[in-house]
Every structure is written in C-alpha cells, then in structure tokens.
C-alpha positions as CSV (number, residue, x, y, z in Angstrom):
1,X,4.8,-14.0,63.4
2,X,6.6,-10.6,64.2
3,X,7.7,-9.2,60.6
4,X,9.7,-6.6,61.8
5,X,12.1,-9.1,64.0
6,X,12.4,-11.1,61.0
7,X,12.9,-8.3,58.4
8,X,15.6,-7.1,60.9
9,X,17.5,-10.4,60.4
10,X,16.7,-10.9,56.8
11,X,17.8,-7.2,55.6
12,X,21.0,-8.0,56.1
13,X,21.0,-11.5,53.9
14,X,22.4,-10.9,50.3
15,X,19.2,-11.3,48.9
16,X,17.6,-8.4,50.8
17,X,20.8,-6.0,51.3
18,X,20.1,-4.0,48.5
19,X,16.5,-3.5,49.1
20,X,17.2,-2.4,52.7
21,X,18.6,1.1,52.2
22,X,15.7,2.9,51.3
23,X,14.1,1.4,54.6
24,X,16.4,2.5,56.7
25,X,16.5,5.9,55.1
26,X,13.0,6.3,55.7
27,X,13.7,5.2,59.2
28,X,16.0,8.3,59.3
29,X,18.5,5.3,60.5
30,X,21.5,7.0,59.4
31,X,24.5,4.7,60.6
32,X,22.4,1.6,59.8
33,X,21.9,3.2,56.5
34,X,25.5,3.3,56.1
35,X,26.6,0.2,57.3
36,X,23.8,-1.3,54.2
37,X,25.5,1.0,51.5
38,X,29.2,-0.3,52.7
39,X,27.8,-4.0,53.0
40,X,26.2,-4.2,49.6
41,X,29.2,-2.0,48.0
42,X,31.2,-4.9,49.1
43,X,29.4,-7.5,48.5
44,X,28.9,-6.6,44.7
45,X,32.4,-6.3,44.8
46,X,33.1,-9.7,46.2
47,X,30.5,-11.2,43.7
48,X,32.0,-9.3,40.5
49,X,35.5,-10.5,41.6
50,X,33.9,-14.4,41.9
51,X,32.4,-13.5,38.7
52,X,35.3,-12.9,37.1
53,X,37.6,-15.8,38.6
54,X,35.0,-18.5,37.4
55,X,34.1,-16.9,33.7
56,X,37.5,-16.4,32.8
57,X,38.7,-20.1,32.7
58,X,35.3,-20.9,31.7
59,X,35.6,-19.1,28.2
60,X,39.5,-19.4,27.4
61,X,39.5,-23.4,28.7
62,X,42.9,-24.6,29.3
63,X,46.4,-24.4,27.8
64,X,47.1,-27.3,25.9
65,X,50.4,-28.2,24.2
66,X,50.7,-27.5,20.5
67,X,52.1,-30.1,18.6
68,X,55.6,-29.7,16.1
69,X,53.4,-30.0,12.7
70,X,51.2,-26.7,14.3
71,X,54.0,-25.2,15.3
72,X,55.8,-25.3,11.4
73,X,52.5,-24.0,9.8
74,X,52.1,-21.6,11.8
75,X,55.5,-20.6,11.1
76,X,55.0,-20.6,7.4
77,X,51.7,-18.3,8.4
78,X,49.2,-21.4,7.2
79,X,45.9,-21.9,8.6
80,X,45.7,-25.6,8.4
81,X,48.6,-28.0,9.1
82,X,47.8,-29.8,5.4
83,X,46.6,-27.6,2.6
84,X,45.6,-30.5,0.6
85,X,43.8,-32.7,3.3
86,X,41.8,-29.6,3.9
87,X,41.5,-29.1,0.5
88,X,39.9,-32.2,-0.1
89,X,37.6,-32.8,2.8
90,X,36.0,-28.9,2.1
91,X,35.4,-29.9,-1.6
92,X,33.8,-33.3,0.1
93,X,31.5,-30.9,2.0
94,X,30.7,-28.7,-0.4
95,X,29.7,-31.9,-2.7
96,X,28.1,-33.7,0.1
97,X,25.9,-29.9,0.6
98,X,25.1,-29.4,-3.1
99,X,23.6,-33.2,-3.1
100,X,21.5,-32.7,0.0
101,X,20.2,-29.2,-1.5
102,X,19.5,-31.1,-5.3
103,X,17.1,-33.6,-3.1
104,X,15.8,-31.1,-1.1
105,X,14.9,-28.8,-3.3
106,X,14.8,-30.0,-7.1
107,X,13.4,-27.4,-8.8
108,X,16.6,-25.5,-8.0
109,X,18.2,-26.2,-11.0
110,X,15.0,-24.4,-13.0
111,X,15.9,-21.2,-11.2
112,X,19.4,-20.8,-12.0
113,X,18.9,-21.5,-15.5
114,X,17.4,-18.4,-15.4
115,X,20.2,-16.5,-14.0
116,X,19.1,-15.9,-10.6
117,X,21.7,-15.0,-7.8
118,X,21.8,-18.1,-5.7
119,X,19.9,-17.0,-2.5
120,X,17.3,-15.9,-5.0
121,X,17.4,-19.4,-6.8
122,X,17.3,-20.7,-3.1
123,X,14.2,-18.8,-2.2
124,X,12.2,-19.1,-5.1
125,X,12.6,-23.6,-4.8
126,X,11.9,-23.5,-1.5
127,X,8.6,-21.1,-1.5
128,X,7.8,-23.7,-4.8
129,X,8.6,-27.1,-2.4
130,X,6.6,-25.0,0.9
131,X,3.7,-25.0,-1.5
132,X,3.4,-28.0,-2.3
133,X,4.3,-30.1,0.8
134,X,3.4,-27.5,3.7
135,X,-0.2,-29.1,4.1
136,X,-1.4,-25.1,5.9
137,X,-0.1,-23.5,2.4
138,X,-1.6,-26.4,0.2
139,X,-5.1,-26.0,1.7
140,X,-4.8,-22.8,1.0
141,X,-4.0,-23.2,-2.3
142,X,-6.7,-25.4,-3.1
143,X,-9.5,-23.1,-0.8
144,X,-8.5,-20.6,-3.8
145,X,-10.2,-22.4,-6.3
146,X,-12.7,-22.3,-4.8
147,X,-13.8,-18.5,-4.8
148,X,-13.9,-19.3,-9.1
149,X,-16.4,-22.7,-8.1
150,X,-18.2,-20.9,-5.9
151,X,-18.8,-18.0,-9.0
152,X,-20.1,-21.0,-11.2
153,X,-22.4,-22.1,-8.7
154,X,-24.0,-19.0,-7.7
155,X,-24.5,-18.5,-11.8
156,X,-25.8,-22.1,-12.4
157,X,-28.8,-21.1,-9.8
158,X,-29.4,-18.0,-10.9
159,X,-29.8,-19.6,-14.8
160,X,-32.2,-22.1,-12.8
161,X,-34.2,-19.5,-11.3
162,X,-34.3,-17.8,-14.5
163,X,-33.0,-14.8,-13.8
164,X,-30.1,-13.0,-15.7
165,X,-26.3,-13.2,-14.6
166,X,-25.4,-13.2,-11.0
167,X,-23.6,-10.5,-9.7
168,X,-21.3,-13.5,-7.8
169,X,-19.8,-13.7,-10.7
170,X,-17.5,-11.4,-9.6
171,X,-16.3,-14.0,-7.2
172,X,-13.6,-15.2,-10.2
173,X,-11.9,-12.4,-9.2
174,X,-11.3,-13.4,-5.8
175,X,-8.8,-15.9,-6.8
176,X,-6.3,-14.4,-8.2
177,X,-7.0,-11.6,-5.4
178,X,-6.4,-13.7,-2.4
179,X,-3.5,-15.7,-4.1
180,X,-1.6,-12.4,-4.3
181,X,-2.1,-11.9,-0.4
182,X,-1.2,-15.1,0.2
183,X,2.3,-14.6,-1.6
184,X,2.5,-11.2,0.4
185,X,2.2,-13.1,4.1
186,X,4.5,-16.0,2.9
187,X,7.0,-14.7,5.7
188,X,4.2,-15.7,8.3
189,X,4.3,-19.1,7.6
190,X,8.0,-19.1,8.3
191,X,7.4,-18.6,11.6
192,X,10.5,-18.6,14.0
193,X,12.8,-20.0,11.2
194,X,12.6,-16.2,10.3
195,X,15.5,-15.5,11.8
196,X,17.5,-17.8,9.1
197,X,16.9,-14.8,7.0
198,X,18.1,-12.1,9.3
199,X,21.2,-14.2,10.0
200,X,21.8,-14.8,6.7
201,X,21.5,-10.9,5.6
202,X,19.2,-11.8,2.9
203,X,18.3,-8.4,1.3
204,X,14.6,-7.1,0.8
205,X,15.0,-7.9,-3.1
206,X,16.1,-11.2,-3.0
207,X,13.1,-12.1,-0.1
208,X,10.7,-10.4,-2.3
209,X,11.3,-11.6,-5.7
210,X,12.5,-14.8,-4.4
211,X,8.8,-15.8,-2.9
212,X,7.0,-14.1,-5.6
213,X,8.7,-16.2,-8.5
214,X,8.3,-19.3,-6.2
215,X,4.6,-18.8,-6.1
216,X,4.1,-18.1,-10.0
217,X,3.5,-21.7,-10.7
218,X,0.7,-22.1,-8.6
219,X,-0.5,-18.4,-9.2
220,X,-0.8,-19.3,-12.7
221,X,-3.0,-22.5,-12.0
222,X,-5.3,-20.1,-10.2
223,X,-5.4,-17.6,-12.5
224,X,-6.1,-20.3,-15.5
225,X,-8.5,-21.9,-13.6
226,X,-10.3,-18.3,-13.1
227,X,-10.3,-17.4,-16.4
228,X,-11.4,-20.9,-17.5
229,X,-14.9,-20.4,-15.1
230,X,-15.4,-16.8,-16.5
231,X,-14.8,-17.7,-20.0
232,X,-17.3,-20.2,-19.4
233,X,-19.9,-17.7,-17.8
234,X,-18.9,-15.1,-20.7
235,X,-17.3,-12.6,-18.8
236,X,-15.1,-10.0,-20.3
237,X,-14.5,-9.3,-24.4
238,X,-12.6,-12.9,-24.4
239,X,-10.5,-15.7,-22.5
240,X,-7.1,-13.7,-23.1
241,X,-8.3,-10.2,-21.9
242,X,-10.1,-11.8,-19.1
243,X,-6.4,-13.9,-18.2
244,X,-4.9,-10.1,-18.6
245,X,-7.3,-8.8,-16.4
246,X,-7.2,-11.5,-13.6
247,X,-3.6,-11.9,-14.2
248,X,-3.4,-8.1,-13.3
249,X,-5.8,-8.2,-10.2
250,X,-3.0,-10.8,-8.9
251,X,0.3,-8.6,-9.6
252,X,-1.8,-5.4,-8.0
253,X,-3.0,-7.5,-4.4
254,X,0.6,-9.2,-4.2
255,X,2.2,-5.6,-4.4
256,X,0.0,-4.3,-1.8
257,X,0.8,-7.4,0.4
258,X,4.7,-7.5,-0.2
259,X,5.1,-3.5,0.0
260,X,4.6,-3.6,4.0
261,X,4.8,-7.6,4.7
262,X,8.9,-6.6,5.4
263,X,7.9,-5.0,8.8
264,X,4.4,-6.8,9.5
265,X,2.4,-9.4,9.5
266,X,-0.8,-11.4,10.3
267,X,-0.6,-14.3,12.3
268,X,-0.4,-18.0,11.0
269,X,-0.5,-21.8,12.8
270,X,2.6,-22.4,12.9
271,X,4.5,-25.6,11.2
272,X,2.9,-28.8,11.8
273,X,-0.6,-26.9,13.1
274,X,-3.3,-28.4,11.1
275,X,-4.7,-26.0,8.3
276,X,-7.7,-25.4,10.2
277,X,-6.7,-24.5,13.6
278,X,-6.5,-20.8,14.5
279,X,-3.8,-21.8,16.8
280,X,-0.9,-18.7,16.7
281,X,-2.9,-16.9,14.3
282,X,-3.7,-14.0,16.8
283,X,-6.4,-11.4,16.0
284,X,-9.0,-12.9,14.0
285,X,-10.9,-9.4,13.7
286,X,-7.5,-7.6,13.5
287,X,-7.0,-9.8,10.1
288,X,-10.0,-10.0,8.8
289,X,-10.1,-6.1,9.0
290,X,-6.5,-6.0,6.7
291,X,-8.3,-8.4,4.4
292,X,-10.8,-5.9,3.7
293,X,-8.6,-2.8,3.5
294,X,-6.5,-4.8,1.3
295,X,-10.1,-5.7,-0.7
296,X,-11.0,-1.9,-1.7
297,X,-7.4,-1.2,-2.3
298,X,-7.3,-3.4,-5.1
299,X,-10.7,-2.4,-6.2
300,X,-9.4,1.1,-6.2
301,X,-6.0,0.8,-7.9
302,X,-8.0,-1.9,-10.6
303,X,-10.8,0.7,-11.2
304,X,-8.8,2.9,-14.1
305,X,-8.7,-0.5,-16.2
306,X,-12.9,-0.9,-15.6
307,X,-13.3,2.8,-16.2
308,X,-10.7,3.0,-19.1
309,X,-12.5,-0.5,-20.9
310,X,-16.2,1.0,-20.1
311,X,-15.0,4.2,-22.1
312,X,-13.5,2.3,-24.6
313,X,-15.7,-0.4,-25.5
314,X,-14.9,-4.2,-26.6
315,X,-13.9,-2.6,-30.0
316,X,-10.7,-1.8,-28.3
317,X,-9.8,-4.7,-25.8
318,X,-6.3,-5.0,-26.6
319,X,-5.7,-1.3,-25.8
320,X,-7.4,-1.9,-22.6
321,X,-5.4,-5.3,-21.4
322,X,-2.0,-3.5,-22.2
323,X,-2.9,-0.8,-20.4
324,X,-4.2,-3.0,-17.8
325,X,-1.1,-5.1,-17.8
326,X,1.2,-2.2,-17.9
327,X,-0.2,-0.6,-15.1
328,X,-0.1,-3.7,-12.6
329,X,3.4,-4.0,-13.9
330,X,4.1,-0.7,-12.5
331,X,2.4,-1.2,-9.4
332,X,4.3,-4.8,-8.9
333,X,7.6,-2.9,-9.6
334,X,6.9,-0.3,-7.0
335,X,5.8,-2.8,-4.4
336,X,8.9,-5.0,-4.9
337,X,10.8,-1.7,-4.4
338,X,8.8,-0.5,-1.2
339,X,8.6,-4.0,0.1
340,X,12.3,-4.4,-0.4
341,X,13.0,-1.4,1.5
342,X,10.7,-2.2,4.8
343,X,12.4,-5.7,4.6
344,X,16.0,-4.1,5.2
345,X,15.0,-1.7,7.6
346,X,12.0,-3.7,9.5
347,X,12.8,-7.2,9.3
348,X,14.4,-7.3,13.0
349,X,11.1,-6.0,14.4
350,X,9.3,-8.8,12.1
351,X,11.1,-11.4,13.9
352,X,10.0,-10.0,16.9
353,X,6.4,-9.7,16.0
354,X,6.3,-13.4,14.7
355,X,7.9,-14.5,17.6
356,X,4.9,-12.7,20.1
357,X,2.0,-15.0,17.9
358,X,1.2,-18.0,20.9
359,X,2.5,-20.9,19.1
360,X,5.8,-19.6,17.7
C-alpha cells in the first residue's frame, strides 16, 4: 500500500488537519503549509460556531408560557405560587426524612442527647451502625479479640511446659492497639462514598470526633475484654490500672492514625468484598510497613508510663494511671487537632487516592 498517496489524501480530512502542519513544515512545503494553518483555523472556527448553536438550546431548553398565578407571585416578589402548599409539603419532607434517618440509624437519638452538632450526631450513628452491619469492619472487630485469646493461649502452654510467664503476654496489648488503627482508617472503608463528605463540607473536627465517638462502644468491649485476659494472667498492679493502661495504648494508636488519615490512607475491599479478599486493598507490603511504624510509635510515646511505673513501683499505681491517662489524653487532643487540620486541607486529594485503589 503506498502510505504517502494515502497520507496525502488523509492530511487534509478533519481528523488529520491539524497534525499535518508540522509535516509539511518539515517538508519545507511552505504554501501547503499555509493552506493547513488557513483550513484548520477554519475549520475550528466552523466547529466552535456548531458548538455553540447546538449547546445553547440544549442548556436553556425552550420558552414556555408562564401561567397568571406565576405571573402575580412573582409580582408580589414570592418564590412559590402558594406559601402554604409549600409550606406543608417541605414540613412533609422534612418528617418523611427525619423517619427514614430514626430507622436508619437508631442510635441517633443517643448522640444528640449528648449535645452533639448534628453532622457530628450523624457521624458518630453511622460509624456505630458500619460496625455492626459492615460484615469487612465486623470481622475486624471480632479478629481483635483475638490478639488478647491468642495472649491466654501462648500463657496456658507456657504454664504446661512449666516454664514462667510468656513474654506473649504482651499480645493483650495488641488489642486495644489495633482497634485504635482501625478507627484511624475508618475513612478507607468509605470508599468512593467519600466524596458525600467533601460535598457536604464536613469539617476535620466533626469527621474526627464523629468516627472516634462512634467506635467507643466497641473500643470499650475490646478494651474490657483485654483487661479481663490480663487480669486473669496477673498482669499489671490490678484490673483498673491495667483498663487505664490499655485504655491509654488505644487513645495513643487512634491519635497516631487520625493525625494523617485526613490526607492518606491504606487500601481496603471495598463494600460488599468479602472480609477476606485483598481485592482494592493495594500494597500489601506498603501497609504492612505503616502497621509497624505505627507499632514502635506507640511503643515509643507509651514508654514514659512503663518507665515512670518501673521508677515508681506498685506502691504508687494510681500516680502512674493518671499520669498515664493524662498523657494519652494529651496525645488524643493533639491528634484530633492535627488530624482535623490534614482533613480540611487534604481531604480532596484523599478522594483521589481512594478512588486510584482497583475496586473503588
């Protein structure tokens, strides 16, 4: 086939027009040049003024007559021809709303009796209802409790091999640990519905403390549940310094979580995935690798409560668990404050990011 007859004919198609120029000014083909410069100059003119002629009636539709009642309210500068009739079908709606919102989400009511603003309110019952009936954050829930059963097993053998505690012990810890990174990467189990939020300009605040209170009943179980197994393996200088201490290893790992979680992620399978696929969960090194980092920071920021209790002594627990309490309180505030900040500025590019997991 001989490309260069063809290419002759084709360069001067619309398609190709454009692309043509820089041919013929290699070619050193001046007028030819030309004439492609005047053709295409024309022919975007011709398609901008097609453009135009079929967008315009497109988007303003057609005139239609406007009826005597319009005509006398919008005389009298109203926005509805009958107040009252509009009146009474918006109070319909917003009854017809609040109903569907009661049955969606019924532990609504519990957060505004505390006060709440109403997208916090709305937040907090909906991260309560997600954990619950989302079967990907319920098996996560319940694969929790089992860091604290895995820390009474290793103990029961080591009793049966006769040798002293087990250092897996420690495993009660990983509880509360990995519920508190959980609550931080909520926002990946949104998924694409993300972008209610941004829509909705919910602020950092309200998306922060919203999740976090939404998650405290079932932080609580796993805390209880925690300090139940290492009361039973004598851990600590008693069940209610041991609740402080796990109870503080949670507030610490959910600050670290929530104090960047505004702007990034790790993946998740998105809704309807079943809670063991890896499907959309990306990087299962790249995760693994924060889980780690986010490990030895909590290690790190609990250390001054171990150290401050080793210099101290059981004589003087209850110093130690209000120090210990105070300081994760500190470091929750100043990850609700950091995470709310990264949410206003970064949540745009969060979308983004969820919506480049496969899956989403």
């Amino acid at each position: 086939m001989n490309f260069t007859a063809a290419f002759s004919f084709l360069k001067w198609t619309p398609l190709l027009t454009p692309t043509a120029a820089p041919v013929a000014l290699a070619a050193q083909e001046w007028w030819v040049l030309l004439l492609q410069v005047l053709y295409a100059a024309g022919l975007a003119t011709a398609l901008t003024h097609l453009w135009l002629g079929t967008i315009g009636p497109a988007m303003s539709g057609q005139a239609r007559a406007v009826s005597e009642q319009a005509q006398a309210a919008i005389a009298r500068q109203q926005w509805v021809v009958d107040p009252r009739a509009a009146a009474t079908d918006l109070q319909s709606q917003i009854e017809a709303s609040h109903l569907a919102t009661g049955k969606d989400l019924p532990a609504l009511g519990l957060w505004q009796a505390l006060r709440l603003s109403s997208t916090t309110s709305v937040l907090a019952a909906r991260t309560l209802r997600d954990w619950v009936k989302d079967p990907r954050l319920l098996a996560s829930f319940f694969s929790l409790l089992f860091f604290p059963a895995m820390a009474l097993l290793f103990s029961a053998l080591s009793s049966l091999e006769g040798q002293g505690p087990s250092p897996l012990s420690g495993f009660v810890y990983l509880g509360p640990l990995m519920m508190g990174m959980t609550v931080g990467f909520l926002v990946s189990y949104d998924s694409t519905a993300f972008w209610i939020h941004v829509a909705a300009g919910i602020s950092g605040w309200q998306d922060r403390w919203g999740r976090f209170l939404g998650s405290a009943p079932l932080a609580l179980v796993v805390v209880v549940f925690s300090t139940g197994v290492g009361t039973y393996l004598q851990m600590g200088a008693g069940p209610i310094h041991l609740f402080i201490s796990l109870l503080a290893t949670y507030f610490i790992s959910a600050a670290l979580t929530m104090s960047f979680t505004g702007r990034f992620s790790v993946g998740a399978q998105p809704p309807g995935a079943s809670p063991l696929s890896t499907k959309g969960t990306g990087n299962q090194l790249f995760t693994m690798l924060i889980m780690i980092a986010e490990w030895a920071l909590t290690a790190a920021l609990m250390s001054p409560a171990f150290l401050l209790q080793m210099w101290l002594g059981e004589d003087r627990a209850w110093i130690v668990s209000a120090a210990t309490l105070g300081w994760s309180l500190a470091l929750l505030a100043a990850g609700f404050y950091v995470g709310a900040k990264v949410f206003d500025r970064g949540q745009v590019k969060l979308l983004q990011v969820i919506r480049s997991w496969p899956g989403h």
